[in-house]
VEXROSE-562685 format. One record per residue (C-alpha): z, y, x; residue number from 1. Coordinates in nm, 3 decimals, decimal comma. Each point is the difference from the previous one (the first is absolute). Example, Ala and Ser with C-alpha at 12.3 -4.5 7.8 and 13.67 -1.06 7.14 Angstrom:
2
[drennu [0,780 -0,450 1,230] 1],
[drennu [-0,066 0,344 0,137] 2],
//
This chain:
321
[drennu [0,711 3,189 -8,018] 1],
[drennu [0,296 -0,260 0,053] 2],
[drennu [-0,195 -0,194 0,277] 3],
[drennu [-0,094 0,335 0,134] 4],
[drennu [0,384 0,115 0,013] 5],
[drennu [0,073 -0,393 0,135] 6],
[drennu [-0,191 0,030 0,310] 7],
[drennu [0,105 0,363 0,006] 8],
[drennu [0,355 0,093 -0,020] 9],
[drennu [-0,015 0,357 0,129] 10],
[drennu [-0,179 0,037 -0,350] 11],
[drennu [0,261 0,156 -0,263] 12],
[drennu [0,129 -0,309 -0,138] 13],
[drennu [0,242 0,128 -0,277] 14],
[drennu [0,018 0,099 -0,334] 15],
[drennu [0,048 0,356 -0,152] 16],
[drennu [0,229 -0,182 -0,256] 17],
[drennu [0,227 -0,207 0,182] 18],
[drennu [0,420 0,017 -0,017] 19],
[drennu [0,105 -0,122 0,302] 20],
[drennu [-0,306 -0,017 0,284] 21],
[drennu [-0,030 0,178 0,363] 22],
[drennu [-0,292 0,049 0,197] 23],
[drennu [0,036 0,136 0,372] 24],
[drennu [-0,258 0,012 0,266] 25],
[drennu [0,087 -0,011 0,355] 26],
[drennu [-0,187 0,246 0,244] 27],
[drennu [0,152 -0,102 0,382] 28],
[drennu [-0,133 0,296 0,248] 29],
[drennu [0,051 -0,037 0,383] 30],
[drennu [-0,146 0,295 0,229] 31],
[drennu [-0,196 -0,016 0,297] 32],
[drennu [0,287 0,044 0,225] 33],
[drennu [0,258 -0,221 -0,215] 34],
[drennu [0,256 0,277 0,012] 35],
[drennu [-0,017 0,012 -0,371] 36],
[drennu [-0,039 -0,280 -0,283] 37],
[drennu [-0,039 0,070 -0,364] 38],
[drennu [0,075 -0,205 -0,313] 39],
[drennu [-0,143 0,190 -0,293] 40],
[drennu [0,041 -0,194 -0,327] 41],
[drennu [-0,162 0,123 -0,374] 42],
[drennu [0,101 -0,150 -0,271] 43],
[drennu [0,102 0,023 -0,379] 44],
[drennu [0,307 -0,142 -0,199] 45],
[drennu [-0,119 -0,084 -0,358] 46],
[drennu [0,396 -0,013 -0,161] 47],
[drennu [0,112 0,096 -0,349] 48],
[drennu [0,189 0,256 0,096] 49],
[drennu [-0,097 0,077 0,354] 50],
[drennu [-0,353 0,011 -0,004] 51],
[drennu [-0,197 0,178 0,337] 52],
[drennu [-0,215 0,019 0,253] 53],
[drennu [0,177 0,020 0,354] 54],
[drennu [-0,104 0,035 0,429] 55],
[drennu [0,239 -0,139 0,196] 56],
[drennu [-0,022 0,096 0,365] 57],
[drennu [0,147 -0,172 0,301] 58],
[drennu [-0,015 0,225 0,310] 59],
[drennu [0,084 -0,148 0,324] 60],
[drennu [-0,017 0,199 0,312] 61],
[drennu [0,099 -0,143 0,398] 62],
[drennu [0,249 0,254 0,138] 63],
[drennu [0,139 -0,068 0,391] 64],
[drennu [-0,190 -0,387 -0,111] 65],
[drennu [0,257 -0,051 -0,277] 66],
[drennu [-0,167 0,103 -0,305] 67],
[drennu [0,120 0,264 -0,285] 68],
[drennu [-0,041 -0,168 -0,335] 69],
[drennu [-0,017 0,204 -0,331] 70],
[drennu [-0,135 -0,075 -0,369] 71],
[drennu [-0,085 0,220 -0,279] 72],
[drennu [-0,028 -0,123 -0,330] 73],
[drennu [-0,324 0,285 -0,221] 74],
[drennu [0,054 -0,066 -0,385] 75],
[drennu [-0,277 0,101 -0,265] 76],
[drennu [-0,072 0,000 -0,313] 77],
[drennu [-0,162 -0,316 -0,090] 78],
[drennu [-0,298 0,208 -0,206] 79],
[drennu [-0,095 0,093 0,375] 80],
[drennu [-0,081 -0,321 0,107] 81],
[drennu [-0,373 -0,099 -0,033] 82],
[drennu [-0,226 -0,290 0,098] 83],
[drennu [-0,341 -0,087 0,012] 84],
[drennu [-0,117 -0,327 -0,189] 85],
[drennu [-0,354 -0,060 0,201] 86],
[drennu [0,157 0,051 0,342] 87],
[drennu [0,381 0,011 0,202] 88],
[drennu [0,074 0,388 -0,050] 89],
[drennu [0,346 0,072 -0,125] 90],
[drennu [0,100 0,450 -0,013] 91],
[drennu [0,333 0,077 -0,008] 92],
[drennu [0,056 0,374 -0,070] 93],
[drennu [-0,184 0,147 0,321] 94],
[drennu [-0,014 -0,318 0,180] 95],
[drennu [-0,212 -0,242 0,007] 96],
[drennu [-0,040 -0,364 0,121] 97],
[drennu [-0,333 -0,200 0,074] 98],
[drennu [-0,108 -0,342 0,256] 99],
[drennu [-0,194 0,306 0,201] 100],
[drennu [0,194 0,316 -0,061] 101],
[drennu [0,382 0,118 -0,068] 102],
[drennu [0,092 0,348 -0,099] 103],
[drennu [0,345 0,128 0,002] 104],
[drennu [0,173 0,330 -0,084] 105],
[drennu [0,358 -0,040 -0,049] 106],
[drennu [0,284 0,218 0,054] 107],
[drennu [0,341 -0,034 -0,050] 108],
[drennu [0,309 0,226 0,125] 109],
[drennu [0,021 -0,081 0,383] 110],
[drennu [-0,334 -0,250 -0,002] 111],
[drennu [-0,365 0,087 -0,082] 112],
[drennu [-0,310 -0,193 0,138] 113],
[drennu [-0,373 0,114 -0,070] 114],
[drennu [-0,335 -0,129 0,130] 115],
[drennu [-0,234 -0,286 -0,064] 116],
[drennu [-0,079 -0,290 0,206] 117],
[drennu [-0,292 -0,221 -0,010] 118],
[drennu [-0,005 -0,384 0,001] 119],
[drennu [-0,267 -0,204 0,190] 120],
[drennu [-0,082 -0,366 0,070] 121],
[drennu [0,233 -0,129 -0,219] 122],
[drennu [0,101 -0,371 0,045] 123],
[drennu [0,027 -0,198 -0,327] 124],
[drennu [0,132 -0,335 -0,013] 125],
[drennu [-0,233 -0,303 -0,125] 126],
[drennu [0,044 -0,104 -0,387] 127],
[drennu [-0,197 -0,215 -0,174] 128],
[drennu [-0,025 -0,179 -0,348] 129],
[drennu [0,322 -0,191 0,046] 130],
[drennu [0,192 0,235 0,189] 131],
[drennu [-0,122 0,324 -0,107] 132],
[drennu [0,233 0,234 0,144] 133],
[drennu [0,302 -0,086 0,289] 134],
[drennu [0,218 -0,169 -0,271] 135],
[drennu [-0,256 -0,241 -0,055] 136],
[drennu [-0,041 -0,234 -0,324] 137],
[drennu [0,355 0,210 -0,075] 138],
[drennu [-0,176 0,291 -0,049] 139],
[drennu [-0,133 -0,125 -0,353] 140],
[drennu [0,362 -0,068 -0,170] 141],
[drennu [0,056 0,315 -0,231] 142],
[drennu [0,376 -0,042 0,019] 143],
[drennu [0,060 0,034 0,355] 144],
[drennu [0,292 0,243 0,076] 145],
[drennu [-0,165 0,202 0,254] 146],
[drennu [-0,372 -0,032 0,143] 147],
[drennu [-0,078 0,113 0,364] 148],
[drennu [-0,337 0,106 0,119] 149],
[drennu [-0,164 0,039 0,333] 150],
[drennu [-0,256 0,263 0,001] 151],
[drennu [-0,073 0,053 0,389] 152],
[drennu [0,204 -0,217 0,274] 153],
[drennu [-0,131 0,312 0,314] 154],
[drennu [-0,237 0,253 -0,006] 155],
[drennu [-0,057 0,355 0,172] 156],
[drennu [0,124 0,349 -0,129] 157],
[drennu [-0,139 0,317 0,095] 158],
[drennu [0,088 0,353 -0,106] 159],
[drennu [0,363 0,175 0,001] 160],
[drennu [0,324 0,063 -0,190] 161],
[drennu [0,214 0,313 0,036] 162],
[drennu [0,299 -0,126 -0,016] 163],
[drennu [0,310 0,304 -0,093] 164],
[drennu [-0,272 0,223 0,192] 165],
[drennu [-0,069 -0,193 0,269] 166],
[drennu [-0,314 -0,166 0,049] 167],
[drennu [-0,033 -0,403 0,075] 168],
[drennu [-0,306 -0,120 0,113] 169],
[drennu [-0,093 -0,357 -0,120] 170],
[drennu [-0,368 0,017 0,101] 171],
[drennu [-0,004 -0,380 0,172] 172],
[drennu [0,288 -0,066 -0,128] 173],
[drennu [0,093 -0,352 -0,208] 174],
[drennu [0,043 -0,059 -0,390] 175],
[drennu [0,070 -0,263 -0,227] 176],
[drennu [0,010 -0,008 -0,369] 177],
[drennu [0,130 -0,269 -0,257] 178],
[drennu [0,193 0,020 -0,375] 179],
[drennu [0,254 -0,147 -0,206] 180],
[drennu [-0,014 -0,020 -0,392] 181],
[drennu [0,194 -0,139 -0,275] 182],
[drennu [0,365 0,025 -0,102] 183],
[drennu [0,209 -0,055 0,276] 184],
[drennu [0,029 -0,022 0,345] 185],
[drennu [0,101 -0,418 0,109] 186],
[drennu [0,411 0,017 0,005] 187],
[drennu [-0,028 -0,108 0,345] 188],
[drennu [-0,302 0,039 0,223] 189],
[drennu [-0,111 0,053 0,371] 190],
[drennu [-0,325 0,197 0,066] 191],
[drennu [-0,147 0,069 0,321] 192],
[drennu [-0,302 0,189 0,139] 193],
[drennu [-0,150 0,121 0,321] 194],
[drennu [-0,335 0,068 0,128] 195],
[drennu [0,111 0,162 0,370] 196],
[drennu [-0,052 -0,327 0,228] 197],
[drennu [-0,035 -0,043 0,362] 198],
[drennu [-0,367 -0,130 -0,102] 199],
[drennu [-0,233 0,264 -0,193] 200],
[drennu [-0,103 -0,125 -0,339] 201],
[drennu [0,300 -0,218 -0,088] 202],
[drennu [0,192 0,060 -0,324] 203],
[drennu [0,234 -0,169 -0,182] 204],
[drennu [0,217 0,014 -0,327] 205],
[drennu [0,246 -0,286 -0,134] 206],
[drennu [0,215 0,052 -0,335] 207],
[drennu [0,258 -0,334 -0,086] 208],
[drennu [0,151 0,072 -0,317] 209],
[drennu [0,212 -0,136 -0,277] 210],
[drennu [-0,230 -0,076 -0,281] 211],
[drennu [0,095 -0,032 -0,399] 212],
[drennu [-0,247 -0,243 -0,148] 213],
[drennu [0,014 -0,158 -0,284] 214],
[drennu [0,395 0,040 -0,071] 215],
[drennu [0,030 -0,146 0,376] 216],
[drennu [-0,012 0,140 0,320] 217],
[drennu [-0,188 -0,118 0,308] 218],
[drennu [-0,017 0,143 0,377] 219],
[drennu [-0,379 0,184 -0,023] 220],
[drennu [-0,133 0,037 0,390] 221],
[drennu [-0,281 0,223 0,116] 222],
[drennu [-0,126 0,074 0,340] 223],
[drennu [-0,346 0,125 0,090] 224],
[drennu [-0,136 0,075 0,379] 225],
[drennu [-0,301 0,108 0,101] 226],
[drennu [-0,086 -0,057 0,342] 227],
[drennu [-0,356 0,057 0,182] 228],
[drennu [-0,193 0,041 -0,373] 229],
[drennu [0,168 -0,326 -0,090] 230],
[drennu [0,286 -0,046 -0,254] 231],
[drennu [0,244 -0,228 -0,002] 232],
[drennu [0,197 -0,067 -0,382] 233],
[drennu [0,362 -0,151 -0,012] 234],
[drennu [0,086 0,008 -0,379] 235],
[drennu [0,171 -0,253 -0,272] 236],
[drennu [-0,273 -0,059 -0,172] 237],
[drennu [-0,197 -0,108 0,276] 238],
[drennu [0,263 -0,292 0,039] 239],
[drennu [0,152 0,221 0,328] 240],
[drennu [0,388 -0,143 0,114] 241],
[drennu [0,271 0,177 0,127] 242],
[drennu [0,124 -0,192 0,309] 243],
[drennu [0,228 0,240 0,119] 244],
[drennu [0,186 0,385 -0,125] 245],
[drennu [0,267 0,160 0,134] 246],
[drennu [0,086 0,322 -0,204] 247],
[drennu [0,258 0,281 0,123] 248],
[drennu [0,029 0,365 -0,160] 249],
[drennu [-0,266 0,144 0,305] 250],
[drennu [-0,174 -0,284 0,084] 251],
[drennu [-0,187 -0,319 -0,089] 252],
[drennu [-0,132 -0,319 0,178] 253],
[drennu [-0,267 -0,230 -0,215] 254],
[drennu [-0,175 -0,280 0,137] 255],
[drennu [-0,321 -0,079 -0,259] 256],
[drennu [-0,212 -0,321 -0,013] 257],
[drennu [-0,364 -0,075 -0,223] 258],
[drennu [-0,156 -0,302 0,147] 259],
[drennu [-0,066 -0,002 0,330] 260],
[drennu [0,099 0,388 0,060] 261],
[drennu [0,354 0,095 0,089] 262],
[drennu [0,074 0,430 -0,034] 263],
[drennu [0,336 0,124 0,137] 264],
[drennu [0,119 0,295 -0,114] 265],
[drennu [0,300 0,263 0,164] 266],
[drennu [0,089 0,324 -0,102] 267],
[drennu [0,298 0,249 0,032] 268],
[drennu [0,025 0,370 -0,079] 269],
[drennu [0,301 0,231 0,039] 270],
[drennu [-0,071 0,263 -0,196] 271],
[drennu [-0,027 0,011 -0,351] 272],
[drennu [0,071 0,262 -0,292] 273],
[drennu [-0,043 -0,019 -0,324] 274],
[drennu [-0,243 -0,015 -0,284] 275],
[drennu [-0,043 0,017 -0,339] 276],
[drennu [-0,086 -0,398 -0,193] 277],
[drennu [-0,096 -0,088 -0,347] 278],
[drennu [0,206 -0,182 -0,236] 279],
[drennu [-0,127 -0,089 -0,369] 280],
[drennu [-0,258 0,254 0,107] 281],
[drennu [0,253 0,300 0,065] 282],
[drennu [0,046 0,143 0,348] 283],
[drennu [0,365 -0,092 0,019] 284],
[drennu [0,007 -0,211 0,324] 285],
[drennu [0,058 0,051 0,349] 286],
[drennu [-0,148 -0,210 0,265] 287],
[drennu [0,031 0,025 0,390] 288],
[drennu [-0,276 0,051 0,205] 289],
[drennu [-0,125 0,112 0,334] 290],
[drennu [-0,334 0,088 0,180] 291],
[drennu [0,086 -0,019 0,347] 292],
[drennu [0,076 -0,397 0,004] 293],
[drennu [-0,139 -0,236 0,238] 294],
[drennu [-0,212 -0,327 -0,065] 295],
[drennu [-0,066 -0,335 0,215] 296],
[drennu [-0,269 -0,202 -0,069] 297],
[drennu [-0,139 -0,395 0,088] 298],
[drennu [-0,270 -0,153 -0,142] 299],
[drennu [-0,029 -0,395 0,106] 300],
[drennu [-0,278 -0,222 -0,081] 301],
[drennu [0,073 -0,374 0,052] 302],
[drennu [0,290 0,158 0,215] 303],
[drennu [-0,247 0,169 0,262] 304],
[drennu [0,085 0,389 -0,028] 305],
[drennu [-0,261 0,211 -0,115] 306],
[drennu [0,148 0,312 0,037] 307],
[drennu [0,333 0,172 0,046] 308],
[drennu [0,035 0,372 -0,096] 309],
[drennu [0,254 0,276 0,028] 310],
[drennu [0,013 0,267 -0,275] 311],
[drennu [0,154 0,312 -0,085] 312],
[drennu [0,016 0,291 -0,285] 313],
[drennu [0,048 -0,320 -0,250] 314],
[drennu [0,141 0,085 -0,338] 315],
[drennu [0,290 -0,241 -0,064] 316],
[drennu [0,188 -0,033 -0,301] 317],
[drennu [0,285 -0,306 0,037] 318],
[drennu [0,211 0,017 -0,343] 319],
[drennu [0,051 -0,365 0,043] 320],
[drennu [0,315 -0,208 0,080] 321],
//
């Protein structure tokens, strides 16, 4: 079962006894039309004293093309949170979370959104014995702060949400899904991820974080792109080096070398609103982040440009100086 939860990290990964742990998936949602984007994150917070199950939802909605951003923050009892063992199903409450299928049913005072959408052609990212998940050879320390996961880069959504009684057709719309687990969130991190390009197909994500290892701490890089079936990984452990960053409070500039491929990376966003983070596995935190950013792409090879891309709807989270 540990190699099994290795090369699958949307499996549960926690314990029922654990002090200080969080486990959050992250469903992003963007319909057909890309008026509306959805972050809808499950999770649990195993403390001592604050022990529960939670859905955090992050509704984002274009209004006269600025868009209105709102969260809402669902708390449960933690005996309401359920998982499957042979498969990725996690039930919280009336909801319920799968790689093919989410459920939802939540209501709060001036929020509620019902429906179910399905998930199809998924796109995982490629593991292997040495890097079994995307944080590689890293992915086998037990005393990692946080672990990330990467469960689908793009794939297609069909179905509906009413959304406070108003119904939001995602059928051909865009999803991604990925998840965090551990302790704590890095004390200093950028994330980024988009899958609206100018070419069909294309998806990226890209976390650079400050990493605890070892009572040290070391600048931990990821960036995957797919592009035309192929992917392309930037990473630390595969020996990747950071030629160039420029880091502001809405917007970032990397430049990325491994060998004889060069990736530069630029992003902005300028809208952002809140959300709730992990610390020693209580949801104390608040990090900034938006769904309405916009990404640049350029992939060299042996400094001959193989493509350049435009994207849009990214998810961008800059809580970096």
């Amino acid at each position: 079962m540990y190699l099994k939860k290795l090369t699958h990290p949307e499996y549960f990964q926690g314990s029922h006894h654990k002090k200080h742990y969080f486990e959050g998936w992250y469903y992003k949602f963007v319909s057909h039309d890309e008026s509306v984007t959805l972050a809808v994150i499950p999770g649990v917070s195993l403390t001592k004293d604050d022990r529960h199950a939670f859905i955090q939802v992050f509704f984002s909605q274009n209004k006269e093309d600025k868009p209105e951003l709102k969260t809402y923050y669902f708390r449960y009892d933690y005996a309401s949170f359920s998982h499957r063992r042979d498969h990725f199903s996690i039930q919280i409450g009336t909801n319920s979370f799968t790689k093919s299928l989410v459920k939802l049913n939540l209501k709060q005072d001036d929020f509620s959104l019902e429906g179910s959408l399905r998930i199809e052609h998924i796109t995982p990212i490629k593991s292997s014995l040495l890097v079994p998940n995307i944080m590689g050879f890293f992915g086998y320390f037990s005393f990692m702060e946080c672990y990330h996961g990467v469960v689908s880069m793009s794939h297609q959504l069909t179905g509906s949400f009413i959304i406070n009684n108003h119904p939001v057709i995602f059928e051909n719309g865009k999803g991604y899904i990925e998840k965090d687990w551990g302790i704590s969130f890095p004390k200093s991190y950028i994330w980024i991820q988009c899958n609206h390009f100018t070419e069909l197909g294309t998806s990226m994500m890209f976390s650079y974080a400050s990493i605890p290892f070892l009572k040290r701490e070391f600048k931990g890089l990821i960036a995957n792109v797919i592009y035309r079936g192929k992917e392309y990984r930037f990473a630390t452990y595969n020996f990747t080096k950071v030629l160039r960053k420029e880091i502001s409070d809405n917007q970032i500039s990397f430049t990325l070398k491994k060998r004889s491929y060069r990736l530069e990376v630029k992003a902005n966003t300028q809208h952002q609103i809140n959300l709730v983070s992990p610390r020693n596995g209580k949801m104390i935190e608040q990090i900034k982040e938006g769904l309405s950013g916009i990404v640049e792409l350029a992939l060299y090879h042996k400094d001959i440009l193989i493509f350049r891309n435009l994207g849009n709807h990214a998810g961008i989270e800059i809580m970096m100086k």
